[in-house]
N, C-alpha and C positions, 0 to 999 in steps of 0.2 A: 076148962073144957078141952079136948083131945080129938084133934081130926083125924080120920083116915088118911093114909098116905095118897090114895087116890084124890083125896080132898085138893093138896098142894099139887098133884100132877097136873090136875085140869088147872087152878088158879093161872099155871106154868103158863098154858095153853093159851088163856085168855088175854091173860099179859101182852104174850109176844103176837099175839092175833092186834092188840091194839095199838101196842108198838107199831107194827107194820101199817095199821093205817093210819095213824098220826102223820110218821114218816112219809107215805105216799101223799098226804093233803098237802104238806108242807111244801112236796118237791111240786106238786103242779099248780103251787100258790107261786112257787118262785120261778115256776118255767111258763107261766101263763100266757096265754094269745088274748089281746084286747083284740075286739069290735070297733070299727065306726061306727059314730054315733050318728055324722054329716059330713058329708062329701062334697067340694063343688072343685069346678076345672073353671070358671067362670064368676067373676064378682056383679056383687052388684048393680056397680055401673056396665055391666054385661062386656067388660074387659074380661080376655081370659089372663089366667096364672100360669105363668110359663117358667120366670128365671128366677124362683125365689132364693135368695143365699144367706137370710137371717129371720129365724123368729125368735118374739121375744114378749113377754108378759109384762103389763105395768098397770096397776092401779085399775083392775076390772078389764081393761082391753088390750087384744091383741096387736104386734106392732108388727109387719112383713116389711121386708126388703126385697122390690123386684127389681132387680139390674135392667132388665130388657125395657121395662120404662122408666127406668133412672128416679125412681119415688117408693116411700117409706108408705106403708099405707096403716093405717089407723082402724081396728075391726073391733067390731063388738063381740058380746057374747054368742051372738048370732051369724058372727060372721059378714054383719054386712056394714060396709066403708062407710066411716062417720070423718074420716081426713084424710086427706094427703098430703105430704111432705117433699118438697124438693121437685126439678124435672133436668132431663137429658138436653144438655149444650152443651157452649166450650166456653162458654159467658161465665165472669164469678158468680159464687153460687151456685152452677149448675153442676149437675154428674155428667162426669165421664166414667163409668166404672162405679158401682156400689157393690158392698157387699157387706159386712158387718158397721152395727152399732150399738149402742150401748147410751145407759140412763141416770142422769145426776140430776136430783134437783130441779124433776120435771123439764129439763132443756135435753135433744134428744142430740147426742154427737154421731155422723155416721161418716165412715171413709169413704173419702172420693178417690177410688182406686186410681184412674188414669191419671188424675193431677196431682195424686200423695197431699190431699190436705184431707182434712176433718172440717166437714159442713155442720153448723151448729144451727136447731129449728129449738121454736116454743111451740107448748099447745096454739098457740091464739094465731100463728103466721103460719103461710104455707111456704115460705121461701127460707132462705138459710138466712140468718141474724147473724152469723156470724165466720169466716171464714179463719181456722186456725191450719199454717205450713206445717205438713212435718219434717221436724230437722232433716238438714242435709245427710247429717253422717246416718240417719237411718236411712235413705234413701232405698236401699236396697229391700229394707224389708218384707216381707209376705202380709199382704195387709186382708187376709181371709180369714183370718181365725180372731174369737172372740178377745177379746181388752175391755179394760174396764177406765172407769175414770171417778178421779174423789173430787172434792172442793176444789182443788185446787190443779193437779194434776191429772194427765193421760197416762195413762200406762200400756204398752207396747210389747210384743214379745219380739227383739229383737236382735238374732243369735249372730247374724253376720257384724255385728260391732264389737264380738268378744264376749257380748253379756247378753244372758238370755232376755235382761228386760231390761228397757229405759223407760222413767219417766220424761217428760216435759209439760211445762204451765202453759196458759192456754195463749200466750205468746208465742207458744212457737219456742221457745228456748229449749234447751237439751239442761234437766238439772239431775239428775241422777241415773247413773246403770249400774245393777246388780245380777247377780247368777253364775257362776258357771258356765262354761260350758264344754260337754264334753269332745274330748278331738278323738279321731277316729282314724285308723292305721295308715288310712291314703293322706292323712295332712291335706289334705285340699282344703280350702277355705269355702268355696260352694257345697262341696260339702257335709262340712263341721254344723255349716250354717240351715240347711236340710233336715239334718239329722237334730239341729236341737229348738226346731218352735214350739213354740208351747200354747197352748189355750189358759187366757189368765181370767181369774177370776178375783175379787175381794170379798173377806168377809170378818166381819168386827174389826181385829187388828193385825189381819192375816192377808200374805196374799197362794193363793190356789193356783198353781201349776201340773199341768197337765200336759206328758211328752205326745208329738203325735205319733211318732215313730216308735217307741215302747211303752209298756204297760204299768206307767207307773204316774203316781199323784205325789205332789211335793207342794210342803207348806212352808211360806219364809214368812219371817219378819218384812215391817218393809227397809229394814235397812240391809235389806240380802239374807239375812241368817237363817237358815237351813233350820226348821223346825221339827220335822221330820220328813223320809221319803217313802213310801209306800207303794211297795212292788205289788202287781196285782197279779194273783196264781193259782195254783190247781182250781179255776175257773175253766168250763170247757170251750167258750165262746171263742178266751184269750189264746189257749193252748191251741186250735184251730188254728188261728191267725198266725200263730208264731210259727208252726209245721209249714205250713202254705208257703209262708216269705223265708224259711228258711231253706225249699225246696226252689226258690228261683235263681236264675242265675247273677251274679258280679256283674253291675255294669255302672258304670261311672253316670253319677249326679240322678242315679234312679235310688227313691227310697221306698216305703213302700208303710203306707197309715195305718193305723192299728182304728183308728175313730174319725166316723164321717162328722159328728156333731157333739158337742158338751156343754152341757147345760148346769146352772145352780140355780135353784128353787130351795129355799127355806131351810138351808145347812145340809143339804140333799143334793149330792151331786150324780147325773143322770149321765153316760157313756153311752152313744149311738155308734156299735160296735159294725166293723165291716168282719165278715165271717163267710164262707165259702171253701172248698177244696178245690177248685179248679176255676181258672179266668177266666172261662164265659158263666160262671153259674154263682158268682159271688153277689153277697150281700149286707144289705145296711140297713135291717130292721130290730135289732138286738139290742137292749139297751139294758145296762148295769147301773146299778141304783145303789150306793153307796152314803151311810151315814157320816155327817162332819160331827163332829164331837170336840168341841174345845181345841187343848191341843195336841190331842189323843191322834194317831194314826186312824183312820177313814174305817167303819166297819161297813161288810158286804152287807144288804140288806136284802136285796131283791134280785130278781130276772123277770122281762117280759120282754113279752114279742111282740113287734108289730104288727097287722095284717097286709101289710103291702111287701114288698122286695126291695127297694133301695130309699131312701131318705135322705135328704139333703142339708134338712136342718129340722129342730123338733125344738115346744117351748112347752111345760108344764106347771101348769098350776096345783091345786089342793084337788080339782076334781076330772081334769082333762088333760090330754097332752095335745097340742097341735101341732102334726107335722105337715112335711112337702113331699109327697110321693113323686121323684125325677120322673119316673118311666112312662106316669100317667098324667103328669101337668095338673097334678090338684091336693087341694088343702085336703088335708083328713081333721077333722075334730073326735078322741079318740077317749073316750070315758074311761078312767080310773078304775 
């Protein structure tokens, strides 16, 4: 059978008409604004939320970090406090300083920033079971960014000892540091040490590194070995950020973050991008979703937006994200 040439003009037409919308669904699949779902500035115990600096998902609930009251708080699905963990002294056990923790084995480890140890809770106590120093030689470290911890060890992103990461066991001993890291034209050691923390993560028999300072994801062994690294680019969020910090000026022991928060969820790693053209009108609701894949370099998966303007920290599950809006002092619970 024999078409008119007219036949294939229009096909032409139809084609490229649905090309174009395919391509347009895609693009505001991946540039999408989530809704809150729930809001509060106020828990339960009718405390409000003021200094949160860690969220984090385990086993059905939600786990907050509030510095301002030195305790881990324990949330349901609903958002409303089923535990607390931990309080504000100078007694052992107590916080001086919270801010990240992290989960083994149902025992929760959280950094006691002022006193450089790691308070150790169970489900079943509200106080710390256990008190682990962290080594001397890391003393210096930045104890605000996420670490993980296995069986046996903690793991630390810590650039000021020459190596981007040390282990130690839950003695307190210093038993391995591995990474690079890289030096920078000024040789200063404050620095070197700046410019190389990282946000660590584990997963199977990989550990996840993430620069704060550049845009890039790096997968080792854990005996060090560089698995791959993965630059992250022609992204417009990234390229923003890069123009901005490249437009400011030189000034010693100033650097300047590419991510307010990074989170893993289920081989999914989530980037809470800071993005803005100008320094009163910057922002930290952007977050890049990226697939882990064995041990294949990270493929781009997503974009979405948040609906608030700054974020402090964000935790994601299969159907929610829960972040900390700074500006407004309250949780968002924020549907998928």
């Amino acid at each position: 059978m024999k078409f008119p040439i007219r036949y294939f003009f229009f096909m032409k037409i139809i084609i490229y008409f649905l090309t174009l919308l395919f391509l347009v669904q895609c693009n505001s699949k991946e540039n999408s604004t989530l809704s809150v779902k729930r809001k509060l500035s106020h828990l339960s115990d009718s405390s409000f939320v003021t200094d949160v600096r860690s969220i984090d998902f385990y086993k059905g609930h939600y786990f907050i970090s509030d510095n301002k009251r030195g305790q881990i708080l324990e949330l349901d699905s609903a958002l409303e406090i089923k535990s607390t963990f931990g309080s504000l002294g100078s007694k052992d056990g107590e916080f001086k300083g919270l801010t990240r923790f992290s989960f083994c084995n149902d025992t929760i480890f959280a950094i006691n920033h002022g006193k450089k140890k790691i308070e150790c809770f169970t489900f079943d106590y509200p106080k710390s079971v256990k008190t682990i120093a962290i080594p001397e030689d890391m003393a210096g470290t930045r104890l605000d960014f996420r670490f993980f911890v296995t069986d046996k060890r903690i793991f630390l992103s810590t650039p000021e000892t020459g190596k981007t990461i040390s282990s130690f066991d839950r003695s307190g001993i210093l038993r391995e540091q591995v990474g690079d890291v890289t030096e920078y034209a000024s040789h200063d050691p404050f620095d070197t040490a700046i410019r190389n923390i990282k946000w660590l993560f584990s997963t199977g028999n990989r550990m996840i590194s993430v620069s704060d300072v550049s845009p890039e994801i790096q997968a080792l062994d854990f005996s060090g070995q560089v698995i791959y690294k993965h630059k992250i680019n022609e992204n417009q969020s990234i390229d923003e950020r890069t123009k901005f910090i490249s437009k400011q000026p030189v000034q010693e022991h100033v650097t300047y973050s590419y991510f307010r928060d990074v989170y893993l969820s289920n081989d999914k790693l989530y980037l809470l991008c800071i993005t803005g053209k100008e320094k009163g009108a910057l922002n930290a609701n952007t977050v890049l979703i990226f697939d882990l894949i064995d041990d294949k370099p990270p493929v781009f998966r997503n974009e979405i937006q948040l609906p608030g303007r700054w974020y402090a920290s964000i935790c994601v599950n299969d159907k929610h994200i829960l972040a900390f809006e700074s500006t407004k002092n309250e949780l968002q619970l924020i549907k998928l």
